[in-house]
C-alpha positions as CSV (number, residue, x, y, z in Angstrom):
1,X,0.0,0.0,0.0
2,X,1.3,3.2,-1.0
3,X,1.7,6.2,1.6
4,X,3.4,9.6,-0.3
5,X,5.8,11.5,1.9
6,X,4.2,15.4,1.1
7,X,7.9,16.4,0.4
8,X,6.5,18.4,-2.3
9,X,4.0,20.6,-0.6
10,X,6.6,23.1,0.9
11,X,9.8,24.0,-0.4
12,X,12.5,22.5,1.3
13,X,15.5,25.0,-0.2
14,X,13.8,28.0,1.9
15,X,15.5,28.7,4.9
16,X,13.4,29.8,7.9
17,X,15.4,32.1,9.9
18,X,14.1,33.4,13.7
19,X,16.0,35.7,15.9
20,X,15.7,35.7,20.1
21,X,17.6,38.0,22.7
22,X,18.7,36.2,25.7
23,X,15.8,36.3,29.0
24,X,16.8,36.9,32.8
25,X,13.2,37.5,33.4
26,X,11.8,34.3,34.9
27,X,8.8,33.0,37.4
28,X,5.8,35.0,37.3
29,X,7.8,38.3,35.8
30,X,7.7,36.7,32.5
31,X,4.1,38.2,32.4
32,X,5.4,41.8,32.3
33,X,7.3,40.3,28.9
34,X,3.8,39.4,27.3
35,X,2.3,42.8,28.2
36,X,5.0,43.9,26.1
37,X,4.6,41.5,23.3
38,X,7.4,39.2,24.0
39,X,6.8,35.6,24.6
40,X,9.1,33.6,26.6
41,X,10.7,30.6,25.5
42,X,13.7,27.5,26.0
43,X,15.9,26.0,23.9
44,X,17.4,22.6,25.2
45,X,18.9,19.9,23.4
46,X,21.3,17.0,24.2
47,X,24.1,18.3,23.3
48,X,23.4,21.8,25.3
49,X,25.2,21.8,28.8
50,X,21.5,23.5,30.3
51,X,18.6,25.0,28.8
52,X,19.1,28.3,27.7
53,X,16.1,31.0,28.4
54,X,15.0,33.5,25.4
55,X,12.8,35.5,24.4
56,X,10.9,36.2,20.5
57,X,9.0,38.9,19.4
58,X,5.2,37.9,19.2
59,X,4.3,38.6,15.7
60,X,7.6,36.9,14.7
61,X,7.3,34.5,16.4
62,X,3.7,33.7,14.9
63,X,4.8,34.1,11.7
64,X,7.6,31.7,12.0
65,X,5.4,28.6,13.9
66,X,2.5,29.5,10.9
67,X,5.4,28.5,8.9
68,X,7.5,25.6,10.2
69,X,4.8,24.0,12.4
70,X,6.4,21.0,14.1
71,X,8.6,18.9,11.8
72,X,10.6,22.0,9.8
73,X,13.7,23.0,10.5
74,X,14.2,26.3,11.9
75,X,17.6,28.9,12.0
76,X,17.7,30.1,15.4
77,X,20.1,33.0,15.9
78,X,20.2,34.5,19.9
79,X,22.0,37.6,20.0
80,X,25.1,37.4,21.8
81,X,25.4,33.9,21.4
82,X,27.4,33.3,18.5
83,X,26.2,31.5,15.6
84,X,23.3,30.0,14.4
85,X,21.4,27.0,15.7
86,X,19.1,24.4,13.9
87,X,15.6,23.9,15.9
88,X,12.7,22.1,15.8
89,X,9.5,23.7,17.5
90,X,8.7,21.5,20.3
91,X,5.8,22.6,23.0
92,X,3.8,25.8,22.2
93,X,1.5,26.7,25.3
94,X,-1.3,29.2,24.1
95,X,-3.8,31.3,26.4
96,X,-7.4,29.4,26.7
97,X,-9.3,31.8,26.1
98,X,-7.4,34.4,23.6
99,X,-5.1,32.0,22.1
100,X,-2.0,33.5,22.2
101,X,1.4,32.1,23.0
102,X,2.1,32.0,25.9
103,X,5.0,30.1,26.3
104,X,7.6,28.2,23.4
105,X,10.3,25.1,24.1
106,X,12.5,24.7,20.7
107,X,14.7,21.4,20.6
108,X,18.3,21.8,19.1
109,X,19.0,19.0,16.6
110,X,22.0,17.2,14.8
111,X,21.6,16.6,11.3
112,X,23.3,13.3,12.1
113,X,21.5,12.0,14.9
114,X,17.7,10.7,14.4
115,X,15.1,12.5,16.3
116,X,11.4,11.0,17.7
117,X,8.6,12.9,16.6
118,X,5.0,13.1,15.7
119,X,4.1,13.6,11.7
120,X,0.3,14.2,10.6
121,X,-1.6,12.2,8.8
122,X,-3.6,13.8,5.4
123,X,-5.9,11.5,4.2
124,X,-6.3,11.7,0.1
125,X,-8.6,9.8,-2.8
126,X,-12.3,8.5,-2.3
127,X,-13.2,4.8,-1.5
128,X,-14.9,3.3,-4.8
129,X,-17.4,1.5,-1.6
130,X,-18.0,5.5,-0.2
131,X,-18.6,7.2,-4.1
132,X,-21.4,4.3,-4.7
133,X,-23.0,5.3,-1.0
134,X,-22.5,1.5,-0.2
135,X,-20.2,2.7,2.9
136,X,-18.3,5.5,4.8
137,X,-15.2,6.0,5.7
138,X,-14.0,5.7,9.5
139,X,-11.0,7.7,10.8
140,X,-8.5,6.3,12.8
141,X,-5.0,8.1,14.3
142,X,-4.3,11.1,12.9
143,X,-0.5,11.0,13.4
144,X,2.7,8.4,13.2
145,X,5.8,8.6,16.0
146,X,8.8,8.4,13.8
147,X,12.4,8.1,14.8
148,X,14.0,10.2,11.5
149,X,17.2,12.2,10.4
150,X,15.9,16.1,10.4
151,X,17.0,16.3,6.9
152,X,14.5,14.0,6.2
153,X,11.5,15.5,7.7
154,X,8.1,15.8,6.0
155,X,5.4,18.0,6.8
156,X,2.5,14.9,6.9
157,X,2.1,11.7,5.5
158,X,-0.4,11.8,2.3
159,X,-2.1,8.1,2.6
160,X,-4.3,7.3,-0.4
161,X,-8.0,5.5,0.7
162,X,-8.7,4.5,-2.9
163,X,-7.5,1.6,-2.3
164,X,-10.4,0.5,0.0
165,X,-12.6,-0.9,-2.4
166,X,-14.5,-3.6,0.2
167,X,-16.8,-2.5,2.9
168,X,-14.7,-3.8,6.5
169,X,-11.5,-3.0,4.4
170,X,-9.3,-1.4,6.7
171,X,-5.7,1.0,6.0
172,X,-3.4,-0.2,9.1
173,X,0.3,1.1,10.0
174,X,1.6,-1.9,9.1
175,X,0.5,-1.4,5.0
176,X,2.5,1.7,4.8
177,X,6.1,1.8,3.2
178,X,7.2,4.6,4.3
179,X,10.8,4.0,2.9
180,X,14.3,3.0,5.3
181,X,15.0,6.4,6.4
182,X,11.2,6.1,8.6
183,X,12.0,4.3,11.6
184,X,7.7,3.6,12.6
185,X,7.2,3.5,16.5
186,X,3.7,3.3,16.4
187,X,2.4,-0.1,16.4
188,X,1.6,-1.8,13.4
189,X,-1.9,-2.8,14.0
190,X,-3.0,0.3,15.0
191,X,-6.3,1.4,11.8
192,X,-5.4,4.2,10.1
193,X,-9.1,4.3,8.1
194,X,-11.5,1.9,7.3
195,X,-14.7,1.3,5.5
196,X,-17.9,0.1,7.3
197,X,-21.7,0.1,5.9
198,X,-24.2,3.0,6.0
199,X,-26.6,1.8,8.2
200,X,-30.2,3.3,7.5
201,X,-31.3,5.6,10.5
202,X,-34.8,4.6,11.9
203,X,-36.6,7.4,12.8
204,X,-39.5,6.8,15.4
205,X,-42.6,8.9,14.0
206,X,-45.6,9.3,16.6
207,X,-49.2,9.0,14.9
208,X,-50.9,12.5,15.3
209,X,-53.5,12.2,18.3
210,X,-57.5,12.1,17.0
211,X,-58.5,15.3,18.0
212,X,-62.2,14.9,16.8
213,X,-62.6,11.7,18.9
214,X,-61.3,13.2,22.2
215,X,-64.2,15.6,21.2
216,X,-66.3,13.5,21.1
217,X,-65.5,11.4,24.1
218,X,-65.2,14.2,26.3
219,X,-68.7,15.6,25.1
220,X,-70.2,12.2,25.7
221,X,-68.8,12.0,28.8
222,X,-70.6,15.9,30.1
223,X,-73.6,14.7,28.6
224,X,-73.2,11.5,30.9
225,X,-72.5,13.8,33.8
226,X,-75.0,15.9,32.8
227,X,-77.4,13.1,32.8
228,X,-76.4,12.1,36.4
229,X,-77.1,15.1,37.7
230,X,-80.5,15.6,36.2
231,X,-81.6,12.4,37.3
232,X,-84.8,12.9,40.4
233,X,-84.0,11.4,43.8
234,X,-85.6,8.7,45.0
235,X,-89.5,9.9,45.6
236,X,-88.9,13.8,44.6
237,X,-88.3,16.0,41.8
238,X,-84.6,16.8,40.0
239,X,-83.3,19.8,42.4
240,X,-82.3,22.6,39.6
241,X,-79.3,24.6,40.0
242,X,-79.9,27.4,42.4
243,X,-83.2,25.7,44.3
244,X,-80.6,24.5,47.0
245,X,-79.6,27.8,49.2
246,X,-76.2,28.6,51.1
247,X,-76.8,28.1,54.7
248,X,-75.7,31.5,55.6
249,X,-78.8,32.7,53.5
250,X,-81.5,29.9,54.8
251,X,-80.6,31.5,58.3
252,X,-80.7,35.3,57.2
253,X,-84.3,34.4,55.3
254,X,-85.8,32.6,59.2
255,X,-84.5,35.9,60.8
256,X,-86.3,37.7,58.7
């Protein structure tokens, strides 16, 4: 099964270039930084003695993550610290409720040494089963952990679904060749997509209520009332409404 490493969708020959001044502002301080649109930030790597504190312009610093997401390389440059540094943007904290950064680790890398990393999965193509409405399509991860040399980094995975053409087909890990330089840690059964059938939705419809027959029950039923109350007593005459008096008036009337 064919996956396509998206190699193509950016150009790989553009440098992306980010400059950041050293930071001594730390602990809750750092907040006096963002007021002032500076986001605070790390760098750390394995070959770095400790990890070094910076600070990036926000709007740079937007413009550059819009750019290199997660898995391109980056030129890092901190002033006064000679020379230039190769990055990969790491862990980006972002405010709830505004969504801005809040706070940015970058990883120093060796173009000889592999790194472990996350890269996205784009699904592409339509399932023959899904075009004839037989079947839909059912997602599964969205992302493989690779062990990769940074000059091999891809922005995503394109995995082609045309190849589904059975409903309960499923696309695992293990169907992708991904070529030697991908070293897969995700396991190999884990389902990338699959196709199931459409089931038909039963919808539960209530039969409208027969308004003219509660009409005519309930009439029936006043006339029965009615009927009952009209009926004489035993030995006497139907009392009509208003023949029986309140006692309050019977005892006014005898005063009288």
């Amino acid at each position: 099964m064919l996956i396509v490493n998206s190699r193509e969708a950016f150009n790989l020959m553009e440098e992306i270039l980010l400059t950041a001044q050293p930071r001594t502002v730390k602990g809750k301080q750092v907040s006096q930084l963002r007021r002032a649109d500076w986001i605070p930030a790390v760098l750390y790597g394995r070959h770095l003695e400790k990890t070094v504190s910076i600070q990036i312009e926000e709007k740079l610093l937007r413009q550059v993550i819009v750019k290199a997401g997660h898995n391109r390389l980056i030129k890092l440059t901190v002033e006064n610290d000679g020379g230039e540094r190769l990055v990969l943007t790491r862990e980006i904290q972002r405010n709830s409720i505004s969504g801005k950064f809040v706070h940015v680790d970058f990883q120093e890398v060796s173009m000889t040494e592999k790194i472990h990393t996350q890269i996205p999965i784009v699904l592409a193509g339509t399932s023959p089963v899904v075009t004839r409405g037989e079947g839909v399509l059912i997602h599964g991860i969205d992302s493989l952990d690779v062990r990769v040399l940074p000059a091999d980094l891809v922005p995503n995975f394109l995995v082609d679904v045309s190849v589904l053409v059975e409903l309960h087909k499923s696309l695992l890990v293990g169907d992708l060749q991904l070529g030697e330089q991908f070293e897969i840690m995700t396991a190999r059964t884990e389902m990338i997509a699959k196709v199931v059938p459409v089931k038909e939705e039963v919808i539960e419809t209530v039969a409208p209520v027969a308004t003219t027959e509660v009409e005519v029950i309930k009439k029936g039923k006043i006339e029965e009332e009615g009927a009952e109350g009209e009926a004489p007593a035993a030995g006497g005459e139907a009392k009509k409404p208003g023949d029986a008096k309140k006692p309050a008036e019977s005892k006014k009337e005898e005063k009288k």
